[in-house]
N, C-alpha and C positions, 0 to 999 in steps of 0.2 A: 701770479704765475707760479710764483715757488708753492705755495699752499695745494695748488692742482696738483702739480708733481706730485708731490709727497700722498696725496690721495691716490692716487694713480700707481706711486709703488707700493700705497698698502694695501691696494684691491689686487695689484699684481703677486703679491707677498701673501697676500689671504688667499686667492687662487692656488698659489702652489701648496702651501699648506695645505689647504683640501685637497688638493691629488695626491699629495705623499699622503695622507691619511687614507683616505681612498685604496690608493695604491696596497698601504699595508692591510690594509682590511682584509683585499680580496688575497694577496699572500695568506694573514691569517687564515682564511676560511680555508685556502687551497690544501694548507698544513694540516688545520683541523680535518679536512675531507680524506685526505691520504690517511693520516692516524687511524679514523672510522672505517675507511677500508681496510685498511691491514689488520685492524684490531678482529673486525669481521672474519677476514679471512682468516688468519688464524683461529679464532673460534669455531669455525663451521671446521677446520682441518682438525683442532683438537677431537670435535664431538665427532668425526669420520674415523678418527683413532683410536678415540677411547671405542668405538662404535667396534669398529675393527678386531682392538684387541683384547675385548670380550668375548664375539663372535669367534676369536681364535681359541681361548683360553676354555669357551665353552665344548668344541670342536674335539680341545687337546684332553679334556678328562672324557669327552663320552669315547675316544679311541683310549684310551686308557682301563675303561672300563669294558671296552671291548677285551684286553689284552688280560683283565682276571677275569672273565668270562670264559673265553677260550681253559685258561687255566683250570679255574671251574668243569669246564666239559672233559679236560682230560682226564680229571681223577674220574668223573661220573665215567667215564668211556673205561676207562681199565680194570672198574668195578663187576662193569654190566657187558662188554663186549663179546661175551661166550653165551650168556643166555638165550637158553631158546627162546623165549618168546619175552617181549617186550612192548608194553603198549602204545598204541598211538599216542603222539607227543612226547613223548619220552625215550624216543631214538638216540643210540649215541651218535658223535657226530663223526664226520670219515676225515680222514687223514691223508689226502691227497689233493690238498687245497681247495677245496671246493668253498662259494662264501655260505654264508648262513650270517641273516640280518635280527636284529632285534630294536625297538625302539625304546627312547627314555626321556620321557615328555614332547619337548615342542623337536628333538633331534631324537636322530639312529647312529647306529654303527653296524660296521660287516665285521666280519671275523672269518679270517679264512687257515687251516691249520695243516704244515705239510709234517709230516714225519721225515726225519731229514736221512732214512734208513733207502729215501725212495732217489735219495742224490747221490752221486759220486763223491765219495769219498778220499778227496787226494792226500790226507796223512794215512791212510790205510793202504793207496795205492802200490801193487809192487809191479815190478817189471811185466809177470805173466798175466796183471788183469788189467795191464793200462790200456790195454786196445778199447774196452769202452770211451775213454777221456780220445782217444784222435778218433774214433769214430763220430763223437759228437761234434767235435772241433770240425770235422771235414762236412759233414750234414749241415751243419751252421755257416760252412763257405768258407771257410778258412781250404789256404791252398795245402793240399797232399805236407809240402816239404817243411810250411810254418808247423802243422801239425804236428811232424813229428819233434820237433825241434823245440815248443814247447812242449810237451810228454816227455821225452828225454831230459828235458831241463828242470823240470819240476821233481824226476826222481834225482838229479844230480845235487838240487839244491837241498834236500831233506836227509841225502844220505850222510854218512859222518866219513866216507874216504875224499878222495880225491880223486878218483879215477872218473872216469870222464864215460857217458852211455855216448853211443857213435852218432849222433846229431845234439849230447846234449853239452855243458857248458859245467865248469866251478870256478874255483875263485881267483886264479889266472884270466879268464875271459875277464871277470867282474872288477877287478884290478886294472886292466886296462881302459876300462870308459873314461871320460872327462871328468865324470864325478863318479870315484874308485869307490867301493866297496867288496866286501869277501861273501862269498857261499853261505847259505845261513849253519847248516851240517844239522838242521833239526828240524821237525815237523813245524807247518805252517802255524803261527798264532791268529791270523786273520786272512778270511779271501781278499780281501784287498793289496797283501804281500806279494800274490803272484805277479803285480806290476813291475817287480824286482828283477822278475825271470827274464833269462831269455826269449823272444820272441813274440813274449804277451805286451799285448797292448790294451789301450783304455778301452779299444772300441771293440776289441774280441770280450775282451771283459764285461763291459757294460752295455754291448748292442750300442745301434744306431737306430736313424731310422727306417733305414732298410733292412738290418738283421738285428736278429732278438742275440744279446751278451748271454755267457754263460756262468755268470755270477750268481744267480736264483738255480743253476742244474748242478750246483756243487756246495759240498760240505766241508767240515773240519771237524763236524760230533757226532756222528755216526760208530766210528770204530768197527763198520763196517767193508769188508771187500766187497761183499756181493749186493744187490738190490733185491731192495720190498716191491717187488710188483704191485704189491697194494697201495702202494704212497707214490710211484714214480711217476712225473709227468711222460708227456708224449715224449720229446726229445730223448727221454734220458732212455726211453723203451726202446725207443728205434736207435740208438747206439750201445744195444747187448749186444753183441754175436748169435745170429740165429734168431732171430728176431723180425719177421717181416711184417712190412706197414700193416698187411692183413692181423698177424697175431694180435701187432699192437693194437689195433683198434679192438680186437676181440675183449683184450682184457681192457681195456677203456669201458667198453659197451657192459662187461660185465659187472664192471665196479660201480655203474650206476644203481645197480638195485641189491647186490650182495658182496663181501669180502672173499678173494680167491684162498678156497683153504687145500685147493691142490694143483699144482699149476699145469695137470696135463690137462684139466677143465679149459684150460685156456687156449691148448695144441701147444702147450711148451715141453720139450721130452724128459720125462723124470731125471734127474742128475745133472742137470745144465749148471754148470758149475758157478757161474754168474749169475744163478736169481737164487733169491730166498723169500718166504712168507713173511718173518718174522722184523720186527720191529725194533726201535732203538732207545726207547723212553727219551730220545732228544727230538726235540717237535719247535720249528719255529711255527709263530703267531704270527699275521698279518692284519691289523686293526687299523680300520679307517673309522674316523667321525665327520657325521656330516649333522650340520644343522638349519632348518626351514628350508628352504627352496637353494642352498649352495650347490653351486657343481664341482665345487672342489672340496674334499676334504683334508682333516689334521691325518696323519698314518704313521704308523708305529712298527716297528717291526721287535719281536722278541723273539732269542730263543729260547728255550727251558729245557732243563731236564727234571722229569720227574723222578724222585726217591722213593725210599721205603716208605711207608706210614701214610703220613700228609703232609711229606716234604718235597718241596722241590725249590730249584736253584735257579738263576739266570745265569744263561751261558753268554749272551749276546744280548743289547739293548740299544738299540736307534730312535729319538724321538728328534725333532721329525723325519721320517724315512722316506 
């Protein structure tokens, strides 16, 4: 009877042993299975990455190379912009943003180029031509009284006194906020400082999606007061004085196929003291890269100013833009 026992705990003894071995098996395998997925998944996310940040990298030089292209055409354009006759293919390119594509193997790039003579100018602004800046402001939906409140505030903050324009603000107002600062008493270093001013905001600034911002209809490199009718978009046209939707389209319609080189062609009356022909040799670049079938591309934004000779500078550089 004792020797049964004893057989009987050792088949019971040898039974459990097999399931705990059992047992660890299917753990092992469970662990090994999880490793082989993760290890998986991570590999498939690496090559989606490297995938990724090549397709970017490829994207960020052909917009790059859209942006010495552009450069490229300015000097050919300053060369050649007077000549009477120029051949097919060898147009210069216009300067009021229009794109122009080119490709570079398996991707493209646009290139689009404003003359910034065609923006308002808010370190050039003075009291008697700020009515284009609230006329935009108000065509854009900005209410009568924010308008002028920024336009007052933007000459308060660039001037070097203290006295105060009759809705605008210095460094007493800006002293007072929760987080104090003073008047700058100098022209703008960046459009994005207007955030500082009285009554701008992000979304007058940079649009929504129900109104377009007025960050793209204003400059800092111009050194211009008046506007290039030949560089201005729509907005900035229909906030000259004397300016109606009618003209502005006329000169839109015209600058499709020639440069206005006298602006009563357009019905603007000689002497309009807010337009000019002439240019600013500061031109921002707008370059996108796109590559194979993407709907998005890398964009860049530059500004330049060109020089004498075959010089020119970067005034402004945004990548990605």
């Amino acid at each position: 009877m004792i020797k049964q026992s004893d057989t009987e705990r050792n088949k019971k003894a040898a039974t459990a042993e097999k399931g705990i071995a059992l047992l660890m098996t299917l753990w092992v395998l469970t662990i090994m299975m999880v490793l082989v997925l993760s290890f998986s998944y991570m590999t498939r996310t690496e090559t989606y990455a490297t995938l990724s940040f090549k397709e970017g990298t490829e994207k960020k030089f052909l917009a790059e190379a859209g942006i010495e292209r552009g450069i490229l055409e300015l000097f050919y354009r300053n060369i050649n912009k007077n000549k009477a006759i120029i051949l097919e293919g060898y147009e210069v390119w216009r300067i009021d943003g229009r794109l122009y594509k080119d490709r570079m193997g398996e991707g493209e790039f646009s290139v689009g180029i404003t003359d910034e003579s065609g923006k308002i100018d808010i370190n050039a602004m003075t009291d008697a031509y700020s009515d284009i800046l609230r006329n935009l402001l108000k065509n854009l939906g900005v209410e009568e009284t924010d308008a002028n409140t920024i336009v007052d505030s933007i000459l308060d903050w660039k001037d070097a006194d203290d006295l105060y324009h009759l809705n605008g603000a210095e460094s007493e107002y800006y002293m007072s906020l929760p987080n104090p600062y003073k008047a700058k008493n100098a022209n703008f270093d960046t459009l994005e400082e207007l955030l500082l001013v009285k009554g701008m905001t992000s979304e007058i600034l940079y649009g929504s999606e129900e109104k377009k911002g007025i960050i793209n209809l204003l400059t800092i490199y111009s050194n211009k007061i008046q506007i290039n009718i030949n560089a201005a978009p729509k907005e900035v046209l229909m906030a000259i004085p004397g300016i109606t939707p009618e003209i502005a389209d006329s000169i839109i319609s015209f600058r499709e196929h020639d440069e206005i080189k006298n602006a009563a062609e357009v019905g603007i009356p000689p002497g309009t003291k807010y337009v000019t022909l002439g240019g600013s040799y500061a031109y921002t670049i707008d370059s996108s890269g796109i590559k194979g079938n993407a709907k998005t591309g890398f964009k860049i934004r530059a500004t330049v100013k060109i020089e004498g000779g075959n010089n020119y500078k970067y005034l402004y550089y945004k990548s990605p833009a």
